[in-house]
Backbone as JSON, one array per atom type, in Angstrom:
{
  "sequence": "XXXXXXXXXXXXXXXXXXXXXXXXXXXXXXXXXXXXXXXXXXXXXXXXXXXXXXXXXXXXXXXXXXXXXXXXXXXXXXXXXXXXXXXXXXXXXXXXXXXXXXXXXXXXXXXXXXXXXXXXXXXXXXXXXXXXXXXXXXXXXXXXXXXXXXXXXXXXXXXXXXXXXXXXXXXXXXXXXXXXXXXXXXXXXXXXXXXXXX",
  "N": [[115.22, -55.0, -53.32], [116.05, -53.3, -55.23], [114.6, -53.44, -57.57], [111.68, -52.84, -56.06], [112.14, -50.26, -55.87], [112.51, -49.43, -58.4], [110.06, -49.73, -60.04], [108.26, -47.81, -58.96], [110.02, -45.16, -59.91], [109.52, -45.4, -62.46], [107.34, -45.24, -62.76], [106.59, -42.8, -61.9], [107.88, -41.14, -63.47], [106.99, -41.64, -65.92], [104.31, -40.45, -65.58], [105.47, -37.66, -64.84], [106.39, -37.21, -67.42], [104.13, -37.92, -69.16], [102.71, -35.72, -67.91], [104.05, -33.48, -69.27], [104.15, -33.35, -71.72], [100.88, -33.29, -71.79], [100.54, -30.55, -70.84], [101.93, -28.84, -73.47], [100.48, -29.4, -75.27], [97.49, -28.54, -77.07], [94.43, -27.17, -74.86], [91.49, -29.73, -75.18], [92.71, -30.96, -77.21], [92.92, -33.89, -76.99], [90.56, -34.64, -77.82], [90.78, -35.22, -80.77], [91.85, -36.44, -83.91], [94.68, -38.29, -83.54], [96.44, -37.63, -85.67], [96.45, -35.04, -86.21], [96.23, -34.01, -83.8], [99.51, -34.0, -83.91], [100.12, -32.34, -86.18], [99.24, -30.22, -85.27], [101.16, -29.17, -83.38], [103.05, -27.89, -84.64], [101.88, -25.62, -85.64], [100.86, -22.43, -85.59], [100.06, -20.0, -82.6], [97.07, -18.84, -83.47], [96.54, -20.45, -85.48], [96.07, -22.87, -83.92], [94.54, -22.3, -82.41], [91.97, -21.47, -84.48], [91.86, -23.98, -86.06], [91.39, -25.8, -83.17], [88.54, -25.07, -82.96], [86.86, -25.72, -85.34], [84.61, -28.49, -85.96], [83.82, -31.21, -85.06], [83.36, -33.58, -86.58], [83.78, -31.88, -88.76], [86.84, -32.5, -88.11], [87.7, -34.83, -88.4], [86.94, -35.51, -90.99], [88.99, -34.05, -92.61], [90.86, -35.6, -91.42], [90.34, -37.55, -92.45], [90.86, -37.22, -95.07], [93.65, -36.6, -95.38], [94.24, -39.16, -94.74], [93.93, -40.94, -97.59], [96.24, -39.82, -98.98], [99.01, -41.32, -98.75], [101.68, -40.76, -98.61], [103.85, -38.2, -97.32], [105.28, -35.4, -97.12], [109.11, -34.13, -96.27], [109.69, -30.98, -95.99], [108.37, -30.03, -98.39], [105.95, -27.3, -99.78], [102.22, -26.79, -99.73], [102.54, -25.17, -102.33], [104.28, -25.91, -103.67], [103.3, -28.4, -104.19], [101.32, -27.9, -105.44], [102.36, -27.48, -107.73], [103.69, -29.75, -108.27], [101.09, -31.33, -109.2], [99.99, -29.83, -111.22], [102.26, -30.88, -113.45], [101.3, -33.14, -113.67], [98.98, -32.99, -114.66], [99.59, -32.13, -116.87], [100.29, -33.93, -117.82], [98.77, -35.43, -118.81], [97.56, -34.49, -120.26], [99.35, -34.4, -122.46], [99.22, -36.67, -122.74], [96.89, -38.14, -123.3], [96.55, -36.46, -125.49], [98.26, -37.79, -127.52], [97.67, -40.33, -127.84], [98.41, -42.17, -125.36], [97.74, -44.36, -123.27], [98.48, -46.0, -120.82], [100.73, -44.17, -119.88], [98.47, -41.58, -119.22], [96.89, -42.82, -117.71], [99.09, -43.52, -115.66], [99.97, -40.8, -115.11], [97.57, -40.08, -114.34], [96.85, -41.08, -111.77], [99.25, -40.83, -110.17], [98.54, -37.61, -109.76], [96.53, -38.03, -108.67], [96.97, -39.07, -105.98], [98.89, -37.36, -104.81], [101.54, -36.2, -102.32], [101.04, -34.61, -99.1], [101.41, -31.82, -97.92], [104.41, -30.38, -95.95], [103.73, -29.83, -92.8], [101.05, -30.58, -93.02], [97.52, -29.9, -94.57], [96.4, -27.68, -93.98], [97.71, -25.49, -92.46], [98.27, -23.7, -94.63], [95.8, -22.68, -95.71], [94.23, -19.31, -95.68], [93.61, -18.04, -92.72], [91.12, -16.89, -92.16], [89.37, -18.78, -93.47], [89.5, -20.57, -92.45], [87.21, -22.04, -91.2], [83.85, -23.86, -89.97], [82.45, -23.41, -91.96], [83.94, -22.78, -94.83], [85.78, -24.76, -94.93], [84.23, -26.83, -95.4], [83.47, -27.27, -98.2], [86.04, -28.92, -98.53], [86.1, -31.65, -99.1], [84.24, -31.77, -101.63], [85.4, -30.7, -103.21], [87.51, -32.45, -103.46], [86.98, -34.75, -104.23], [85.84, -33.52, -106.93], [88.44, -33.24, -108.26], [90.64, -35.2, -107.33], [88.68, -37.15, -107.79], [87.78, -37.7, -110.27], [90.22, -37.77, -111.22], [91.23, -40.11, -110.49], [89.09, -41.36, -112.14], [89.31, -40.8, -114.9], [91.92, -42.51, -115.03], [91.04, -45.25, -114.91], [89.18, -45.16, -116.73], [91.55, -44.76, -118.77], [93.07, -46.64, -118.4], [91.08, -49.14, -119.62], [91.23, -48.56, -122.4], [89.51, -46.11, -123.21], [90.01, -43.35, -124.51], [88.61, -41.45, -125.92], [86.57, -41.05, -123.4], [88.4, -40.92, -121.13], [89.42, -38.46, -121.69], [87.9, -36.77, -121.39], [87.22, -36.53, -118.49], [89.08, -34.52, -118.02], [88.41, -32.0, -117.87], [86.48, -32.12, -115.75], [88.45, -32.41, -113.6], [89.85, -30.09, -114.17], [88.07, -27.72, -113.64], [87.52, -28.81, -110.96], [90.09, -27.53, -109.74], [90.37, -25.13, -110.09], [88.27, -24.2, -108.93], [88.73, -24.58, -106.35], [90.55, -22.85, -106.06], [89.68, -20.54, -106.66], [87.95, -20.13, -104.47], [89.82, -20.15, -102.04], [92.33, -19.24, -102.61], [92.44, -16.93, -104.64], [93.54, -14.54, -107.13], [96.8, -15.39, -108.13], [99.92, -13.05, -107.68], [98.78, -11.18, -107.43], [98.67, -8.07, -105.52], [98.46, -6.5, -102.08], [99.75, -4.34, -101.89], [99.57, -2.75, -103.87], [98.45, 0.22, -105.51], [94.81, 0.76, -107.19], [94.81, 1.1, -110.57], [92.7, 4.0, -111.17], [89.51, 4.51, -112.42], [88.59, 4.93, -115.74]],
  "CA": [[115.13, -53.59, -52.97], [116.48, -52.19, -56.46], [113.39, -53.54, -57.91], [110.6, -51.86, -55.38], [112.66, -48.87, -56.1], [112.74, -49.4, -59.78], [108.88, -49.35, -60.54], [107.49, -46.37, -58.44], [110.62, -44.32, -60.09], [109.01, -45.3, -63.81], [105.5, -44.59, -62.76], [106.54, -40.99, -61.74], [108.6, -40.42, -64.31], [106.09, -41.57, -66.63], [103.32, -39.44, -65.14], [105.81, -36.65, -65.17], [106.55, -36.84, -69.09], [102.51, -37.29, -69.63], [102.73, -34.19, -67.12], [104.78, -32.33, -69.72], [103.11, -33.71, -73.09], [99.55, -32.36, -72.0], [101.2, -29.14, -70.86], [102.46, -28.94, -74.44], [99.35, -29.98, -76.53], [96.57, -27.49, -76.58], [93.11, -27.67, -74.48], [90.66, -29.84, -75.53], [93.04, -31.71, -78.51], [93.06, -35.29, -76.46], [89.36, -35.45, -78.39], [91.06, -35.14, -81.71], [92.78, -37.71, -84.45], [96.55, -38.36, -83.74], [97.71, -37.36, -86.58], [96.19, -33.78, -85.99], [97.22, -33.73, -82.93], [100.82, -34.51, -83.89], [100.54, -31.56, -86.59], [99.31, -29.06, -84.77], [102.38, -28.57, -82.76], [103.56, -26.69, -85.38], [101.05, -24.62, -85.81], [101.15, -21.02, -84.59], [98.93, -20.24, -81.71], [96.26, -18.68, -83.81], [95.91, -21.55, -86.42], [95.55, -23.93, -83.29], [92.83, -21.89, -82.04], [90.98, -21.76, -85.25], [91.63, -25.72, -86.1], [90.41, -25.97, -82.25], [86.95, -24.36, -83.12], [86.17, -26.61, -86.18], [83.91, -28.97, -85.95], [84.43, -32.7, -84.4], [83.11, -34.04, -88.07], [85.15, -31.44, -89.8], [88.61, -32.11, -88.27], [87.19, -36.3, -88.97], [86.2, -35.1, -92.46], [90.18, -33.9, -92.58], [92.47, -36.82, -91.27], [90.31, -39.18, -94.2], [91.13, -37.03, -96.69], [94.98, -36.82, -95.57], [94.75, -41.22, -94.9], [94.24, -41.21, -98.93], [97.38, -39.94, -99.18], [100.07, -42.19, -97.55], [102.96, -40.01, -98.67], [103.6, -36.96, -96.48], [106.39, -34.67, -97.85], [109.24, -33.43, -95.13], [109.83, -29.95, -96.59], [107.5, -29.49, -99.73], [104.9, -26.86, -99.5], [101.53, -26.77, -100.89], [102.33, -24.41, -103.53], [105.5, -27.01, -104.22], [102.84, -29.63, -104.15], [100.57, -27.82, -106.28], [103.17, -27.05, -109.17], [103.17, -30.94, -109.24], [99.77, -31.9, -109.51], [100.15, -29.26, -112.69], [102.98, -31.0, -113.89], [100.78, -34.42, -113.47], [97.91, -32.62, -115.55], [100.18, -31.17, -118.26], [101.13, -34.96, -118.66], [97.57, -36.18, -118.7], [96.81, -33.77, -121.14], [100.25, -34.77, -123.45], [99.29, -38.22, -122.78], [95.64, -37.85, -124.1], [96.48, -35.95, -127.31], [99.25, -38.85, -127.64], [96.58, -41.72, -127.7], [98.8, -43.09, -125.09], [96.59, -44.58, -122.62], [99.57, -46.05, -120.07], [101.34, -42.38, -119.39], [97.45, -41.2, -118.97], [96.51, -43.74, -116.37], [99.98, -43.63, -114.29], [100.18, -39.58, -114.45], [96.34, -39.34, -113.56], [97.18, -41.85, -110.5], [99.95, -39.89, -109.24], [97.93, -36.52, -109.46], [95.12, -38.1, -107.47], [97.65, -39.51, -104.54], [99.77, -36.61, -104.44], [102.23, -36.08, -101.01], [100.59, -33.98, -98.15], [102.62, -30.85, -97.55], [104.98, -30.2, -94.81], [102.47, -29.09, -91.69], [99.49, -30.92, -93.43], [96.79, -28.68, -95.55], [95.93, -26.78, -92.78], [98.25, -24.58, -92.63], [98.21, -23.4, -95.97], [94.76, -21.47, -96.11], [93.97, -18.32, -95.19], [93.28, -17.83, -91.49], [89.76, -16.6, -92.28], [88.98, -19.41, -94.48], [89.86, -22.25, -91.29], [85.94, -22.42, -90.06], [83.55, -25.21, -90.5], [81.64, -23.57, -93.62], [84.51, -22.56, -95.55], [86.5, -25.83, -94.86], [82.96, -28.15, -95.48], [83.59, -27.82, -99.64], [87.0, -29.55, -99.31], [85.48, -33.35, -99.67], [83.55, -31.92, -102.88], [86.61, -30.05, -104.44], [88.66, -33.36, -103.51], [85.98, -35.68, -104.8], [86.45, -33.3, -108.11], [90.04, -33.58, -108.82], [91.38, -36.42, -107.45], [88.18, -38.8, -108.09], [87.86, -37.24, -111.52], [91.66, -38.45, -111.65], [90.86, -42.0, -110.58], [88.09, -41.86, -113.31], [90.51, -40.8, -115.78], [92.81, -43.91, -114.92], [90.22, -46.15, -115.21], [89.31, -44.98, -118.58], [92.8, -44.86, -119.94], [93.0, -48.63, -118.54], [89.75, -49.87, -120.25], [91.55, -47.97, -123.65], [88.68, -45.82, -123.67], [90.58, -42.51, -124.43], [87.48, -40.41, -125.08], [85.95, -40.84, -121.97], [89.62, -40.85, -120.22], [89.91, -37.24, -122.04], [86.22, -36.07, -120.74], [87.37, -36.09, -117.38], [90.39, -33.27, -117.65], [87.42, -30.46, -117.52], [86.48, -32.09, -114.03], [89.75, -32.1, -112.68], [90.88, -28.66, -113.41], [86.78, -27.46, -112.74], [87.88, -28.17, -109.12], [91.04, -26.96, -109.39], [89.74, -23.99, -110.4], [86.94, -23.73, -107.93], [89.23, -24.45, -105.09], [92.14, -21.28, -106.39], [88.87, -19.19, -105.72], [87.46, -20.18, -102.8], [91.51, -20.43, -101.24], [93.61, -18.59, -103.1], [92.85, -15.72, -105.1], [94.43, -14.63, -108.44], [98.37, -15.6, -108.18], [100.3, -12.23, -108.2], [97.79, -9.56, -106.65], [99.74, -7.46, -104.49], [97.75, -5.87, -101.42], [100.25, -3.15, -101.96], [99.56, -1.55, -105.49], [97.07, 1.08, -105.66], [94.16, 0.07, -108.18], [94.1, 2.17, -111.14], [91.35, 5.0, -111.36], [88.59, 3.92, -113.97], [88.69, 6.04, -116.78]],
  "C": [[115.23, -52.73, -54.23], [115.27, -52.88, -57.34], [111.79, -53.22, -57.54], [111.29, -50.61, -55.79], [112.24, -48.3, -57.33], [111.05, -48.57, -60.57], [108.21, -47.8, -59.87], [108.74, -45.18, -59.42], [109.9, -44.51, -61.86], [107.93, -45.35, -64.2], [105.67, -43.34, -62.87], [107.31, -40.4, -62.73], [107.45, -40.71, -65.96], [104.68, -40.6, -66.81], [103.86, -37.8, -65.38], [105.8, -36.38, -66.46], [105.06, -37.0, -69.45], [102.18, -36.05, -68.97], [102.58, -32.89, -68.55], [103.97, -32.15, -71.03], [101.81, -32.99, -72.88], [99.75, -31.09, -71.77], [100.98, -28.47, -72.6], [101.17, -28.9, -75.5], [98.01, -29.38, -75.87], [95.49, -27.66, -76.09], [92.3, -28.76, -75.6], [91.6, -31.21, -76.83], [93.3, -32.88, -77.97], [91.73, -35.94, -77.44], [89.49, -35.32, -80.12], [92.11, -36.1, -82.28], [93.79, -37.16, -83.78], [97.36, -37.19, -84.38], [97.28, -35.73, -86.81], [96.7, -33.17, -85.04], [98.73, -33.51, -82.89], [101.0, -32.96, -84.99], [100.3, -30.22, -86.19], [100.24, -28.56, -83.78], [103.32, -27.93, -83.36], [103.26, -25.55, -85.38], [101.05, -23.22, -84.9], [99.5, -21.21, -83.56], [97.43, -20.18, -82.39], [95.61, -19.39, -84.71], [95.62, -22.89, -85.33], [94.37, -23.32, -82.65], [91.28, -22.01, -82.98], [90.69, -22.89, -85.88], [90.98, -26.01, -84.39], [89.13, -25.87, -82.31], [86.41, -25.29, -84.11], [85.76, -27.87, -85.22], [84.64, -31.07, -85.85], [84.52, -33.5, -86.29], [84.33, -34.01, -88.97], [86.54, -32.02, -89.79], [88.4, -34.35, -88.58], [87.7, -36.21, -90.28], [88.12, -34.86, -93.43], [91.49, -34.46, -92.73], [92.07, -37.59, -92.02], [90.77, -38.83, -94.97], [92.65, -36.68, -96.49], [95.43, -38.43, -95.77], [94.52, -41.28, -96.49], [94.95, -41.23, -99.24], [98.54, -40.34, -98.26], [101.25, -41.57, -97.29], [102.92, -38.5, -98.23], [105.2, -36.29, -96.73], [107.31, -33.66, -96.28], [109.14, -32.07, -95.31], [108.7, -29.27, -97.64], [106.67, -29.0, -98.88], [103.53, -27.11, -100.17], [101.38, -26.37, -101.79], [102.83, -25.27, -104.25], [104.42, -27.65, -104.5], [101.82, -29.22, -105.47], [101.12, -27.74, -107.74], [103.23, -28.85, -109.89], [102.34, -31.72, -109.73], [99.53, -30.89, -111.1], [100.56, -30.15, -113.96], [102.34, -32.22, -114.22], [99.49, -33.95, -114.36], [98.05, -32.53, -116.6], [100.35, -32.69, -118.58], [100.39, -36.16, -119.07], [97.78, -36.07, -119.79], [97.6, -34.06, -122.74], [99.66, -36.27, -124.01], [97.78, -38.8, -123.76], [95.64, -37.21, -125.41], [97.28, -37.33, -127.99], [98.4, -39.99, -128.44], [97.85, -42.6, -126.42], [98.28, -42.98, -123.29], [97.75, -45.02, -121.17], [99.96, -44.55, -119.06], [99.76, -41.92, -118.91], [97.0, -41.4, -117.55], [97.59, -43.68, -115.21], [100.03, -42.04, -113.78], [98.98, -38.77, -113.47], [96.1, -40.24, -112.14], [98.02, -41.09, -109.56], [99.44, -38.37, -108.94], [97.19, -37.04, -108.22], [95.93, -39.01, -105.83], [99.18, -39.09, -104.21], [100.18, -36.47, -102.7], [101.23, -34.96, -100.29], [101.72, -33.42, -97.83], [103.27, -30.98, -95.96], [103.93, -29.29, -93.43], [100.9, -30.02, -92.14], [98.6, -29.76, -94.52], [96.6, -27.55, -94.81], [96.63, -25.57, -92.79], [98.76, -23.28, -93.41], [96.95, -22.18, -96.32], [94.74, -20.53, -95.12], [93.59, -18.69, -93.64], [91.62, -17.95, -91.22], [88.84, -17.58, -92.77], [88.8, -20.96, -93.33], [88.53, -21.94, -90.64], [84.96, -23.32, -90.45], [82.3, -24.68, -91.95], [82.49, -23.62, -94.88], [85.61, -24.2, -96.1], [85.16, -26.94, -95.75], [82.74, -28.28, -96.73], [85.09, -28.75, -99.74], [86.33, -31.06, -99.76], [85.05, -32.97, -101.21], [84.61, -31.53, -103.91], [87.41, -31.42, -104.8], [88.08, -34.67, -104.46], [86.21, -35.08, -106.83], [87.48, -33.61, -108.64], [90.22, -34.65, -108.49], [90.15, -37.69, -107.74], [87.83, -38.85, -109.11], [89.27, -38.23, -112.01], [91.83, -40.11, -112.2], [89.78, -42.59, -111.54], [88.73, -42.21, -114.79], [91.28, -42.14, -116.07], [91.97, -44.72, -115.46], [90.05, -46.72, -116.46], [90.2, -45.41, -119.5], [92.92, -46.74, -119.59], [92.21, -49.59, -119.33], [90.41, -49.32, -122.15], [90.84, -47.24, -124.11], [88.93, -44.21, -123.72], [89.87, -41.23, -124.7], [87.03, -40.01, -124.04], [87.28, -40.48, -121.46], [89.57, -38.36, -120.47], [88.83, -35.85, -121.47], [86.28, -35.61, -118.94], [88.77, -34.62, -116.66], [89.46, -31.85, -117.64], [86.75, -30.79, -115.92], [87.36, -31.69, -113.26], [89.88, -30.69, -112.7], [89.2, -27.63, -113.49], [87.17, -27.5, -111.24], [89.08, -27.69, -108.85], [90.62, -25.29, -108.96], [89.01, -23.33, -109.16], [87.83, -23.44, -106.32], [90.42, -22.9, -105.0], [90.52, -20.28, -106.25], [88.38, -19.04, -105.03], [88.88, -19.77, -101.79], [92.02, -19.4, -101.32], [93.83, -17.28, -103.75], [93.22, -15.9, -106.36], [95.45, -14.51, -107.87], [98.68, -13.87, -108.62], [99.98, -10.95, -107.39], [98.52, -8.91, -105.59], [98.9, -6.58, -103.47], [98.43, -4.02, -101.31], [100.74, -2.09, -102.83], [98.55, -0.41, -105.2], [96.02, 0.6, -107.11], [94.15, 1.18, -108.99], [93.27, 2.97, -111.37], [91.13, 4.29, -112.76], [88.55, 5.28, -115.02], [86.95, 6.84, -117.66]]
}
């Protein structure tokens, strides 16, 4: 008897908690990765509406280029994240005047399989910027920097510290490209007045 009882009570209670879960998790995101799914429950309503709207490809195009990186940071932001992919450039760039080919190859490894911020990338750009044209250069920016990086390594492994040194105008080329598509100049205050031209 306490075993006919048992199963119908951990069907319905199972059904109830998938009840509550799709409640919970916004239209439509059952046809989306996991691990999107899993971060957009952070997300304010209006960044799950505009990650909703991208493109089946795009939000594809997305969870590959977070599976590169295995390490997912609880706290760090992307600015945090970006100060160390700096700090991983500045030590290329030491490491390359240096001749020392080692430091080159491990700092341009850890640039190119830097942590994934707290929330994922997503959360990070502009509002305006989350639609499938503006999003559809990250692969080429990422392909810049971090496969620039992994070229780098390569180089410094083979001891070939010219070439290794040829690739630090790729890397920060997409850095670059991506701080003006994204980001802006650092600083700008929407709440100065612009000087009159003289």
């Amino acid at each position: 008897m306490k075993k006919t009882l048992f199963t119908p009570l951990v069907l319905a209670a199972s059904l109830a908690s998938s009840g509550l879960m799709a409640a919970d998790a916004p239209q439509g995101a059952a046809s989306m990765p996991v691990e999107m799914q899993q971060m957009m429950k952070a997300f304010t309503p209006e960044m799950r509406q505009k990650v909703m709207a991208l493109s089946p490809e795009l939000k594809s195009t997305i969870v590959k280029l977070h599976a590169t990186h295995p390490r997912r940071a609880k706290e760090t932001t992307l600015r945090q994240i970006m100060h160390e992919i700096l700090s991983e450039y500045q030590s290329i760039a030491s490491a390359v005047a240096t001749d020392n080919a080692e430091q080159a190859a491990e700092a341009a490894r850890r640039l190119a399989s830097h942590r994934i911020p707290k929330g994922g990338l997503l959360p990070y750009f502009p509002l305006d910027k989350i639609n499938n044209n503006d999003m559809a250069v990250l692969p080429t920016m990422n392909t810049a920097v971090e496969g620039s990086a992994l070229k780098l390594a390569a180089a410094a492994d083979a001891g070939d510290m010219p070439l290794a040194a040829s690739y630090m105008s790729d890397i920060m080329t997409g850095c670059v490209a991506c701080h003006q598509k994204f980001r802006g100049v650092p600083g700008i205050s929407a709440n100065l007045m612009t000087p009159q031209s003289k």
